[in-house]
Structures are given as structure tokens and as C-alpha cells.
C-alpha positions in Angstrom: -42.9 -0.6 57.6 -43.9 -3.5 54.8 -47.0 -2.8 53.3 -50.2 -4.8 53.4 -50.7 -6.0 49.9 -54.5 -5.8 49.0 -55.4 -8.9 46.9 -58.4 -10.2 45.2 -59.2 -13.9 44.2 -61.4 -14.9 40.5 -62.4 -17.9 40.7 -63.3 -20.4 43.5 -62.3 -24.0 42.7 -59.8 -25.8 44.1 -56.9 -24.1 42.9 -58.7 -20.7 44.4 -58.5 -22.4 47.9 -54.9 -22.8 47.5 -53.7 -20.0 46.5 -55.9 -17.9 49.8 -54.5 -20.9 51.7 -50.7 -19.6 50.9 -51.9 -15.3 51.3 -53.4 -16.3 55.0 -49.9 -17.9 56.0 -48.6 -14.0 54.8 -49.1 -11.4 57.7 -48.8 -8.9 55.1 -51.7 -9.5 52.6 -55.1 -8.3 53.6 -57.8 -10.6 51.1 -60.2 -8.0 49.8 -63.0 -9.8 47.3 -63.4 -13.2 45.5 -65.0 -13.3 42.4 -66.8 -16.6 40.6 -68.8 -15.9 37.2 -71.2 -18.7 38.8 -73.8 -17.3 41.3 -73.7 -18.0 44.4 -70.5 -19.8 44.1 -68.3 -16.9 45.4 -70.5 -16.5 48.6 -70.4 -20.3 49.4 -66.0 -20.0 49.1 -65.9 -17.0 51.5 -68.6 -18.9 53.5 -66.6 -22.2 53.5 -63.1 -20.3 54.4 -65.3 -18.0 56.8 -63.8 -14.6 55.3 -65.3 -12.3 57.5 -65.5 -9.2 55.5 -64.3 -10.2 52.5 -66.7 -9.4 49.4 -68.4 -11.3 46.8 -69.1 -11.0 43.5 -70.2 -12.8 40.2 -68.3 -10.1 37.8 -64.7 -9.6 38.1 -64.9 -6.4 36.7 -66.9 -5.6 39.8 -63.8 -6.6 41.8 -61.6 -5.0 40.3 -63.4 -1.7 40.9 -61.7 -2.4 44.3 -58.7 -1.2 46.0 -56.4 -3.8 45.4 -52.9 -4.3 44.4 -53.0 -7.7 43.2 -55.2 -10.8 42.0 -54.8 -14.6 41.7 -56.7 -15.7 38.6 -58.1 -19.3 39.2 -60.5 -20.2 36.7 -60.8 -22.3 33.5 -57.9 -21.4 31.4 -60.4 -20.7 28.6 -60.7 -17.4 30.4 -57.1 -17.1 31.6 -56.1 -14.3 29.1 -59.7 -12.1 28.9 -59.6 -12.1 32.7 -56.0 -11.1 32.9 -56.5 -8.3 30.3 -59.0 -7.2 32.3 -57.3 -6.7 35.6 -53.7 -5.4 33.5 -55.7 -2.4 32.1 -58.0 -2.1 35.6 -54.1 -1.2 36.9 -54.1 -4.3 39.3 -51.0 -6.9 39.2 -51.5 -10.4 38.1 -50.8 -13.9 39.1 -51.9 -16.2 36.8 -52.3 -19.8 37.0 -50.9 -22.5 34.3 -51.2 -22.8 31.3 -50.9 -19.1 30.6 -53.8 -18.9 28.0 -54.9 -20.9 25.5 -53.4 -19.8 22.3 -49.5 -18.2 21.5 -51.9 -15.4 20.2 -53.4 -15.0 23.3 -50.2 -15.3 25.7 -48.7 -12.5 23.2 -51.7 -9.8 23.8 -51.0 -10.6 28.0 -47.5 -10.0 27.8 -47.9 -6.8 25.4 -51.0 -5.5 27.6 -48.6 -5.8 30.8 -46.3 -3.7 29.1 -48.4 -1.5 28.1 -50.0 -0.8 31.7 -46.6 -1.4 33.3 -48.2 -4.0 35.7 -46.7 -7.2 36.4 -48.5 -10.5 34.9 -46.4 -13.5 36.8 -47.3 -17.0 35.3 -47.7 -19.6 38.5 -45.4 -21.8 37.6 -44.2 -23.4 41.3 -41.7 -25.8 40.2 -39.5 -23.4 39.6 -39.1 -22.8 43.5 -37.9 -26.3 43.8 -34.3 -25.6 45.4 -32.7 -28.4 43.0 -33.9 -26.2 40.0 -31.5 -23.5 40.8 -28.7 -26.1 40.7 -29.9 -28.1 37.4 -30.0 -24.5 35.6 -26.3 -23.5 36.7 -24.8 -26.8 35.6 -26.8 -26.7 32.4 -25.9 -23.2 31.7 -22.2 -23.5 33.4 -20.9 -25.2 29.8 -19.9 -28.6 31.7 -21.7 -30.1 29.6 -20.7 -28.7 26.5 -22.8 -28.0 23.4 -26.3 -29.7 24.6 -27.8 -31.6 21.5 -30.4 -33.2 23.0 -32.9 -33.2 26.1 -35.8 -35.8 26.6 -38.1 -34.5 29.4 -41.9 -35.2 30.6 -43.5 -38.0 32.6 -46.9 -39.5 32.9 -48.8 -41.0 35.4 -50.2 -44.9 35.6 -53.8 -43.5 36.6 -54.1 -39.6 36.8 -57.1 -38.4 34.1 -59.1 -35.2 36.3 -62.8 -34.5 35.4 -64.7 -31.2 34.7 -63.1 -28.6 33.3 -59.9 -30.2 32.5 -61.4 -32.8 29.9 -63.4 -30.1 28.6 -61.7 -28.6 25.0 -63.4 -25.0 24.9 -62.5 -24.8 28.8 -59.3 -25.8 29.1 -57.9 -26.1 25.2 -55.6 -28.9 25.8 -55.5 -32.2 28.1 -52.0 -33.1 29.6 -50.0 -30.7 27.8 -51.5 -28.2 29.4 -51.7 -29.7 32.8 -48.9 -31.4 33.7 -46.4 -30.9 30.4 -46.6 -27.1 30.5 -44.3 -27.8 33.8 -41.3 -29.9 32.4 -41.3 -27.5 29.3 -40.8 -24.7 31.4 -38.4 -26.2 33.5 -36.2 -27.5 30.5 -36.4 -24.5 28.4 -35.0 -22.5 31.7 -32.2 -24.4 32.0 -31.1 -24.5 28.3 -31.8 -20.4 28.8 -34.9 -19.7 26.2 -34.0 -21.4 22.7 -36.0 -20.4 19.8 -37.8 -23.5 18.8 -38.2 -24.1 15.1 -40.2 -27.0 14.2 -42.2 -29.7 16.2 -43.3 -33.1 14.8 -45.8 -34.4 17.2 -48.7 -37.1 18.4 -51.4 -37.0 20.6 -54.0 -39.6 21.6 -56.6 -40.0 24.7 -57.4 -44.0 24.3 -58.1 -44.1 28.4 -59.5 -40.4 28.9 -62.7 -41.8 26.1 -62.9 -45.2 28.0 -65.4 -45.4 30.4 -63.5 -48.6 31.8 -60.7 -45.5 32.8 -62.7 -42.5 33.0 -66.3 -42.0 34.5 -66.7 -39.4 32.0 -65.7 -40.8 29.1 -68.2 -39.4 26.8 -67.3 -35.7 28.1 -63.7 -36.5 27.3 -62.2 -33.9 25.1 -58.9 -33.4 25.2 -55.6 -35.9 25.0 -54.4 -37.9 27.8 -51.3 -38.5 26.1 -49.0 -36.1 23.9 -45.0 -36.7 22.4 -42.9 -34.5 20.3 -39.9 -34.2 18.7 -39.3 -30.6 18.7 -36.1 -28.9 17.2 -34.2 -25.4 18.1 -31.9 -23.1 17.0 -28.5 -24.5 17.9 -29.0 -28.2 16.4 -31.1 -29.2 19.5 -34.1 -31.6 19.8 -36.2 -31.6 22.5 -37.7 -35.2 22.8 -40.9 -34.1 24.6 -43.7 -36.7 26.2 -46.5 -36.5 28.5 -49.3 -38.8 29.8 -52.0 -38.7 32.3 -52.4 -42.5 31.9 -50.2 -45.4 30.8 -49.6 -48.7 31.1 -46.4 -48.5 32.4 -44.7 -46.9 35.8 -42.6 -44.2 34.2 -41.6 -42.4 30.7 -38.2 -42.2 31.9 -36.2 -39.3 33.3 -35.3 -35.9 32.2 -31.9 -35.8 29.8 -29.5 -33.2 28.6 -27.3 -34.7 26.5 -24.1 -32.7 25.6 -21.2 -33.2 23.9 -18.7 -33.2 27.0 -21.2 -35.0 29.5 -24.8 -35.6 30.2 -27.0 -34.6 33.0 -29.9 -37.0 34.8 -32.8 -35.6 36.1 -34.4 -38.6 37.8 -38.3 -37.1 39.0 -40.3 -38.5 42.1 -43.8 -38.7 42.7 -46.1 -39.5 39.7 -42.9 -39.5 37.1 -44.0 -36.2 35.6 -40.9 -33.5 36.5 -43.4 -31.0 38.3 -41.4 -30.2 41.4 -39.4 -33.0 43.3 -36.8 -35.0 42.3 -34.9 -38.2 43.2 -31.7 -37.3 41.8 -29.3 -35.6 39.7 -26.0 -37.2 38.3 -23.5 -36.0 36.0 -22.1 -37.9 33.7 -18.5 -37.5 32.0 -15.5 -39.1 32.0 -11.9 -38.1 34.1 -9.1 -39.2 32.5 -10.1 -41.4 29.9 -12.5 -43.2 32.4 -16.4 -43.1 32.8 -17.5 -41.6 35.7 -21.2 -40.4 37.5 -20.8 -38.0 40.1 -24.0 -37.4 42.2 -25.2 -34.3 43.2 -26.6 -34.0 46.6 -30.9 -33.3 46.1 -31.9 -30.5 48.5 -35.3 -31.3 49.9 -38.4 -28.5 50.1 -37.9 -26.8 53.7 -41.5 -25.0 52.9 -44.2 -25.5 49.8 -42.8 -24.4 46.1 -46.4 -23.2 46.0 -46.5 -20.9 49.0 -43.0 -20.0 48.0 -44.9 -19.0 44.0 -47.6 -17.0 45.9 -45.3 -15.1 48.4 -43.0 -14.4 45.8 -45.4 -12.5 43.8 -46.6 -10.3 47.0 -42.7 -9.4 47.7 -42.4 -8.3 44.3 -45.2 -5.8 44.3 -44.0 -4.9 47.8 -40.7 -4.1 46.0 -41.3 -2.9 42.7 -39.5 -5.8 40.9 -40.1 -7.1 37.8 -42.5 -10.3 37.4 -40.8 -13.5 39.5 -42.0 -15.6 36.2 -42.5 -13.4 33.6 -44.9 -14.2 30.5 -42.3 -13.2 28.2 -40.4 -16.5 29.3 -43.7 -18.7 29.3 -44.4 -17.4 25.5 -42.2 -20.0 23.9 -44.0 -22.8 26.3 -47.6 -22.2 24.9 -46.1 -21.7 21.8 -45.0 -25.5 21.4 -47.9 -26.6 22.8 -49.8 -24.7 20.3 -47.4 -26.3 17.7 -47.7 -30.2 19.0 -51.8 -29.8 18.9 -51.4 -28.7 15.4 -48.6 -31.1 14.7 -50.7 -33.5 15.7 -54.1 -32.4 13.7 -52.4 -32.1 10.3 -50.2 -35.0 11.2 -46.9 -33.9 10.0 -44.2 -31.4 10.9 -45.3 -28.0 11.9 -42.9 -24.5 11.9 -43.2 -22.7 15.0 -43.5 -18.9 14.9 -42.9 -16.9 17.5 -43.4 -12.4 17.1 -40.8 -10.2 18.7 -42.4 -8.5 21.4 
């Protein structure tokens, strides 16, 4: 018989609704408390979703005095790895929502504190349940393209700036980066299999996130709406990195892996940021002295990457696995874009260090 998973929820914003949107599709996951430092604000979720029975609390330390197996944490990243910590040494699994924390420093004390309590701490990074993303790693990693010397990868949106918390530099420690770049960054440094970045020589700017002609809350606006990066590995690879949340223009290209027996196109859909979906993937090489594109076919989503994330996480603590997106892997991610903000401060190149864990 599978057992019923006993979860808890921090944090009751948007991204709270969908992750108990995804656990009530799950016959197997019983939701025991939600927790919102913010009085009140707990009582008014379980009111809205009408869990009956489900208790409330403005202390998640309170909530993790319960029975549970496992919580979602949902709230401002600033609080991402205190809150995490928390529930790792309370002996409860964790599902944490992007970016992983704030600092490398932090993301390093997670990872090491999951170890330490032998609890899993999964990073909820959905676009890795895209079905395409399975193919795009095994061609990258396959060696059909050769020695891969460069990638350029990111998006941006024409109009996409959010408000509150996001914009907000102590709550959410970067803008874009951490929003929508975290995602392509992951995705890229899964396929090339986890290189050890080096250095990154970077930019950032938020000329439409300070204009109240773009943003109604321009004078709250904290954070950049628009990052790039050069950012070099071990192996003699550059990353060519860039991210926006508004532009004036329609797209920052697609994703590239350049290599020295053929290149790979990852052309994105949606808002031109690869988060998830694509439009398609082409090889290409040449046959016999001639240029050729093959196309791969694109598989299309047959249920949500995000429910996919969330009932992932609850099958591994059913089974006893390991992590389905370990913070060991998403390290090296908040580890450039730690690097690219301080590339960007001291405007010049920046070494990226990254302890053995």
C-alpha cells in the first residue's frame, strides 16, 4: 500500500497556491498546515482553498512541530535558506522554490545541512520535466557534437517586470537573474553535465524596472531587469549568458551549443526565455562534405512540468531516493549569479569560487 505523504506549505502567495494546487491532484498526500509569517494571512489561504482541517500558523517552526514528511517553501527568497535549515534539522524533507537562496554561501550551508540530517532538499526547478530536456541533454552529452566551445542561452520578455517582492533587493536579492535566468542556467549547465565555471565578466541594468512610464512602482524598483555575461569554464567554454524582463525587441535569440563537429538549436516558445517549452531543436553538421540541419521531432507536455516537479518530490520520499533536483547541482547556478551581480558592481572580471562539499 503507497503511503500518504504528510506535507506542510510556508508561505501563502501565489506560488503557495500552486504548489497545493499540484498535492490535491495527488490521492496520496494528505495537506497538514500552512504557515505565513504575516498574521492572518495563513488563515485567509486555507479559508480561500477551503482546507477543512488543515492548520494555521504565523511561525513555521510551529508547523514543523507537526507530523509531516515534507514541505513546499513558498516565500520571498530572502528567507529561502533560514526557512529550509529550519525544516532539514526539524527532520522534515524539502521542496524549495527557485532561486535556491540568495548567496553561494547560503546555497552551501542548505546542501551541507541536508547531508548532515540526511533529508532531501529538492530545488523546484520544473523545466527540467519538459520531455524535450531529456533529449537536448543526451545529444549534448552523446559527443555528436564534439568538443562544445560555446553556448549562448537566456531570453527576455518585451513587457514582463512583476511587483512586490520580486523588485524588492533584501527580499528577493536579484531581479531577472533570479527569476527567469536561474532556469536557462540550469538547463544549460545540465546538458553540458556540471562544468566548473571559472570567471564571469558581466552587465546589468534596470532602465524600464525605475521607469514609471514601464513600471507602476518605479520608485520601489530594486533590482535589474536586464543582466548578460560572458562566463568561461574549465574545458575552454564560454557561456554567453543574457536575460531580460523588458526589451525593446521580440527575442534575445535562441539557445546555442556550439561544437566543434556540429551545433545544436534550441529555439524557446512563449516569452523567449528557455523556461519550459520549446519550438524546436535542429542539429547542425555536415554529411559528406555537405551542410545539413536535421530536425528533431519536439515532444509536447502531455501533463504540467510543474505538477510533474511537485509529484516527483512526493514519489521520492515515498521511495527513499535521493533528491529529483538536488542542491548540489543548483550550487554552481547561484554561484554565477552571485558572480554576474558582482561582475557587474565592480565592473570588471570576477573569479568564481566554488568549496568542495
Amino acid at each position: 500500500m503507497v503511503k500518504t505523504i504528510k506535507i506542510g506549505i510556508i508561505g501563502s502567495g501565489n506560488i503557495a497556491g500552486a504548489h497545493l494546487k499540484a498535492y490535491q491532484l495527488m490521492n496520496d498526500v494528505e495537506i497538514v498546515g500552512i504557515a505565513d509569517i504575516i498574521p492572518g494571512k495563513a488563515e485567509e489561504f486555507i479559508a480561500r482553498h477551503e482546507l477543512n482541517g488543515v492548520k494555521a500558523f504565523d511561525d513555521h517552526n510551529k508547523l514543523l512541530e507537526l507530523d509531516l514528511d515534507g514541505v513546499s517553501v513558498c516565500t520571498p527568497n530572502v528567507s529561502h535558506h533560514s526557512i529550509s535549515v529550519d525544516s532539514l534539522r526539524a527532520g522534515k524533507h524539502v521542496l524549495v522554490e527557485k532561486p535556491m537562496a540568495v548567496t553561494m554561501e547560503q546555497a552551501v550551508d542548505m546542501v551541507q545541512t541536508s547531508k548532515k540530517t540526511e533529508k532531501m532538499l529538492s530545488i523546484a526547478f520544473q523545466p527540467r520535466y519538459d520531455p524535450n530536456m531529456q533529449m537536448i541533454r543526451d545529444i549534448v552529452r552523446s559527443g555528436q557534437l564534439g568538443n562544445v566551445y560555446y553556448v549562448q542561452t537566456g531570453g527576455g520578455r518585451r513587457r514582463g517586470m512583476p511587483k512586490g517582492t520580486f523588485i524588492s533587493k533584501q527580499l528577493a536579492g536579484a531581479g531577472a537573474l533570479a527569476d527567469i535566468g536561474c532556469y536557462s542556467l540550469d538547463m544549460v549547465l545540465n546538458a553540458l553535465g556540471y562544468p566548473k565555471p571559472l570567471t564571469v565578466s558581466a552587465m546589468t541594468s534596470n532602465h524600464f524596472g525605475t521607469n514609471p512610464h514601464y513600471h507602476p512602482q518605479a520608485s520601489a524598483f530594486e533590482v535589474e531587469d536586464f543582466g548578460m555575461a560572458m562566463i568561461r569554464f574549465e574545458g575552454d567554454l564560454v557561456v554567453n549568458f543574457k536575460i531580460g524582463w523588458a526589451m525593446h525587441m521580440d527575442t534575445l535569440g535562441p539557445t546555442l551549443f556550439l561544437g566543434t563537429d556540429a551545433g545544436l538549436k534550441v529555439t524557446p516558445s512563449g516569452n523567449g526565455a528557455w523556461d519550459g517549452g520549446i519550438t524546436s531543436v535542429s542539429l547542425f553538421h555536415d554529411i559528406m562534405g555537405h551542410h545539413t540541419e536535421s530536425a528533431f521531432p519536439v515532444k509536447q507536455h502531455q501533463i504540467s512540468i510543474f505538477y510533474e516537479k511537485v509529484r516527483d518530490f512526493v514519489t521520492a520520499i515515498q521511495e527513499g531516493r535521493p533528491a529529483p533536483i538536488p542542491g548540489s547541482e543548483i550550487i554552481r547556478n547561484q554561484a554565477i549569479i552571485d558572480g554576474i551581480l558582482r561582475s557587474s558592481e565592480l565592473k570588471r572580471e570576477v573569479d568564481i569560487f566554488i568549496p568542495e562539499l
